[in-house]
C-alpha positions, -999 to 999 in steps of 0.1 A, spaced: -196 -493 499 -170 -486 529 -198 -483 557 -205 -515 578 -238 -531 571 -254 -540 609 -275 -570 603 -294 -585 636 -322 -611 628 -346 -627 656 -367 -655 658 -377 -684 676 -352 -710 678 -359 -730 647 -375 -707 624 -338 -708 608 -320 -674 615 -285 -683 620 -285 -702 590 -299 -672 569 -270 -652 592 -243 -677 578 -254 -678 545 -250 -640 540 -216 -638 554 -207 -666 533 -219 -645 501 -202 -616 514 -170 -639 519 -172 -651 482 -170 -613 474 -137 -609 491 -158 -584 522 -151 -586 559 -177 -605 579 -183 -611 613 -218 -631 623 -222 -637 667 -250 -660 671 -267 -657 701 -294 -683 715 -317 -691 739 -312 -711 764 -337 -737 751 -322 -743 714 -363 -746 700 -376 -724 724 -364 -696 731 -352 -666 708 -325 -670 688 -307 -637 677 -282 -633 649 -258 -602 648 -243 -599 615 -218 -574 598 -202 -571 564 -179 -544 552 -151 -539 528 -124 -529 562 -118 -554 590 -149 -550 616 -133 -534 646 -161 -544 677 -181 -576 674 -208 -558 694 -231 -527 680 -257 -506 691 -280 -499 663 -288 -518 637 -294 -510 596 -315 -538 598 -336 -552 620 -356 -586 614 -382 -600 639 -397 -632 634 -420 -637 662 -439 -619 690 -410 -624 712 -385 -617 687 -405 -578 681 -402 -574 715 -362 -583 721 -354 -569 692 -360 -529 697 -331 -517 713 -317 -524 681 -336 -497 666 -325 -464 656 -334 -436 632 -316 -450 604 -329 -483 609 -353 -500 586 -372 -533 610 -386 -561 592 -412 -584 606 -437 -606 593 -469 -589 590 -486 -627 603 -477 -618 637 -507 -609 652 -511 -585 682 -475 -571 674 -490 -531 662 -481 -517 694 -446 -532 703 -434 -519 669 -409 -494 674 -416 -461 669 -381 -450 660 -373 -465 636 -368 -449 595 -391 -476 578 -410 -505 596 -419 -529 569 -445 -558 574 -442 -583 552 -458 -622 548 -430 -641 542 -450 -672 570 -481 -672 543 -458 -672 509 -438 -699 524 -466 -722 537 -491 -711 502 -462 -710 472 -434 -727 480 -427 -747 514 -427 -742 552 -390 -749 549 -379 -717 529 -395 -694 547 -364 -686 564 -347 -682 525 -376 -657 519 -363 -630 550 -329 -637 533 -340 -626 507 -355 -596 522 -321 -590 539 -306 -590 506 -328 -565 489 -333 -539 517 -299 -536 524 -284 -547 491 -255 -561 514 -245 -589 490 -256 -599 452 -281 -620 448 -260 -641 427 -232 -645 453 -265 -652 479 -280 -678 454 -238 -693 452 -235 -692 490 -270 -710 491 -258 -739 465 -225 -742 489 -245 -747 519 -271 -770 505 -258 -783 469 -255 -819 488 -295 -818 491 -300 -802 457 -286 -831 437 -312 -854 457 -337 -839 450 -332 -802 419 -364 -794 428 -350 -784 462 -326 -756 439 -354 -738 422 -376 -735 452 -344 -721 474 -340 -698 445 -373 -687 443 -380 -680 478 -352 -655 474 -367 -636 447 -397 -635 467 -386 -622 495 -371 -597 479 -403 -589 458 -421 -585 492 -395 -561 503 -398 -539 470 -433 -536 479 -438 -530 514 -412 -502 507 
């Protein structure tokens, strides 16, 4: 894979974007790939949107900056909105499809936009508090940026402290990976 994966991920401050954003570079990392992750946030911390740009490639990322995106994840109303002038032809946007009145700020150009219900899985299967490990999980499948297994490594680097408290804490990480990447597989 010699191309640069562009990775930009909105939501509101909170909903847990730059950690997904870290995680992934720290998978990609752990692979022995080039990654550079700019967090941007609001001016509120909870508040206001907070926007991740992430890239991974196999040959030292030149600008930190980009135009266009290969992905594109929105995570709110506001996020949709911020988010478009990240689109391009070749890019596929993700939002979840629990956003209501979002259908007309979707962008137009974009090569796939995929809706998918990542807010209902977490709150009705697992827990609030993966949701965010869910769009990784998307990330992960539509763009196929990292393994899974290097992801689910990264995740157990980050959080391993909390998963000896309490294991249960592992499996449902783990899970909400493989369902956001289920969600993915079927919304494409």
């Amino acid at each position: 894979m010699g191309k640069v994966v562009k990775i930009v991920l909105a939501g509101e401050g909170g909903q847990g974007v730059q950690s997904v954003a870290e995680i992934i570079a720290e998978a990609a990392n752990e692979e022995g790939r080039e990654a550079l992750y700019i967090p941007n946030f609001g001016v509120e911390q909870r508040g206001g949107v907070s926007v991740a740009y992430l890239q991974i490639g196999d040959e030292p990322i030149g600008a930190p900056k980009f135009q266009t995106g290969d992905i594109v994840v929105a995570l709110s109303d506001r996020a949709v909105h911020r988010t478009k002038q990240y689109v391009g032809p070749e890019t596929i946007f993700v939002y979840d499809s629990g956003i209501e009145n979002v259908e007309n700020e979707l962008p137009k150009n974009a090569k796939k936009v995929l809706g998918i219900p990542a807010i209902e899985v977490s709150k009705n299967e697992l827990h609030p508090r993966v949701f965010n490990i869910i769009i990784m999980g998307a990330v992960i499948k539509a763009t196929e940026v990292v393994a899974v297994e290097d992801a689910k490594a990264a995740i157990e680097k980050k959080l391993g402290y909390k998963f000896e408290k309490n294991p249960k804490l592992r499996e449902m990480n783990f899970r909400a990976i493989e369902r956001g990447m289920e969600l993915v597989a079927s919304a494409m």
